[in-house]
C-alpha positions as CSV (number, residue, x, y, z in Angstrom):
1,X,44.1,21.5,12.6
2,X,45.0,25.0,14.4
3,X,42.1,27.3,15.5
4,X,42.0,30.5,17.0
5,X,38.9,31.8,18.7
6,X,38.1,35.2,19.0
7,X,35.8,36.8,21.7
8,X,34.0,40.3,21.7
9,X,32.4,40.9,24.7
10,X,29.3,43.2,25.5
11,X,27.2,44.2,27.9
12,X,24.8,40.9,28.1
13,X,26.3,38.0,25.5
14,X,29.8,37.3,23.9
15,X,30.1,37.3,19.8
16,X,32.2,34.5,18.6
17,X,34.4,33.7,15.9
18,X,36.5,30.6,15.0
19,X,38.8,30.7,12.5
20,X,41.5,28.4,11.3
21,X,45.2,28.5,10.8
22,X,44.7,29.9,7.1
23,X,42.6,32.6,8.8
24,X,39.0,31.5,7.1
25,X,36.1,31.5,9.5
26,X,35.4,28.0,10.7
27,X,31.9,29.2,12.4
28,X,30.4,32.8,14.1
29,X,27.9,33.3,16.6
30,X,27.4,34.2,19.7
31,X,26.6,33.1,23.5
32,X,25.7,33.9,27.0
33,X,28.4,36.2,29.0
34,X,29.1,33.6,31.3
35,X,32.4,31.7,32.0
36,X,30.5,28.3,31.5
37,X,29.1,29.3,28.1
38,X,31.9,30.4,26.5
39,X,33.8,27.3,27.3
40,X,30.8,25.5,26.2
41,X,31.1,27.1,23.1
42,X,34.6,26.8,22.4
43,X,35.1,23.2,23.3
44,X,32.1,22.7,20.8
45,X,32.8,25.2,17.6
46,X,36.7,25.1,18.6
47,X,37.7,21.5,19.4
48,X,41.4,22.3,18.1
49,X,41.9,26.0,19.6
50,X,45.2,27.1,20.2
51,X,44.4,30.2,21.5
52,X,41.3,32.9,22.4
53,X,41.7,36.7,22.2
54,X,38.9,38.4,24.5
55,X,38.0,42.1,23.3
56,X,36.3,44.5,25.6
57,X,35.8,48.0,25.0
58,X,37.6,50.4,28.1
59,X,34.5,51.3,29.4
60,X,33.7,47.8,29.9
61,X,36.5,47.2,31.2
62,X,36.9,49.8,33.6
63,X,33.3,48.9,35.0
64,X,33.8,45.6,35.6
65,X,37.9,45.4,35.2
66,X,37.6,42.6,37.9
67,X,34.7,40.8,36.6
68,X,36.4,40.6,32.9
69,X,39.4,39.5,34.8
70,X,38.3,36.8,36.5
71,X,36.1,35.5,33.7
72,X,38.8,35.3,31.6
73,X,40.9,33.6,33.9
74,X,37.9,31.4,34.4
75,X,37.4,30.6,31.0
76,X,41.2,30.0,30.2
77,X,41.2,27.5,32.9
78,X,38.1,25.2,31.9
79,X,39.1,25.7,27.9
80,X,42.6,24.8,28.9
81,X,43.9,27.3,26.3
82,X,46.1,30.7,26.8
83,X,44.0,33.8,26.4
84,X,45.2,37.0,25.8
85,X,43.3,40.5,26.5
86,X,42.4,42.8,23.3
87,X,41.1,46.5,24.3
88,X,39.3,48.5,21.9
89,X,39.7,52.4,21.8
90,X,42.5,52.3,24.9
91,X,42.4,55.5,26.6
92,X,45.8,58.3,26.3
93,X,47.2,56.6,29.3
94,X,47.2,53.6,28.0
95,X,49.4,53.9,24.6
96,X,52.7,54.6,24.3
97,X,53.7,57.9,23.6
């Protein structure tokens, strides 16, 4: 059974929802904004995840651009799943024209 996990992160915790292949939610909460939490939680609500979407909002990321990085890079590597990188509200130079 497919699942696919998806992350919104804030300032101080991470919302998160698991849903499966057929798109209904599986389970939705939320969790510390730490690399080990995360992974906590999706090897516990997401046993069969195939792959996590992480969305941050550009002025998170362009505060901590390198912390998000790295934490998702963390995360992907002690989930052992591909992640991929969803921004919210890009700025101008970031869409295509």
């Amino acid at each position: 059974m497919e699942q696919y996990v998806g992350l919104d992160v804030s300032q101080a915790e991470t919302s998160v929802c698991v849903i499966d292949r057929s798109g209904h939610r599986v389970w939705q909460g939320r969790c510390l904004l730490t690399p080990p939490a995360i992974a906590r939680v999706i090897a516990e609500r997401a046993p069969f995840a195939v792959k996590v979407a992480l969305e941050t909002a550009t002025i998170l990321l362009n505060k901590a651009r390198t912390t998000v990085s790295q934490s998702l890079a963390l995360v992907s590597q002690m989930a052992g799943i591909p992640m991929m990188t969803v921004i919210s509200n890009p700025p101008c130079s970031m869409c295509n024209r």
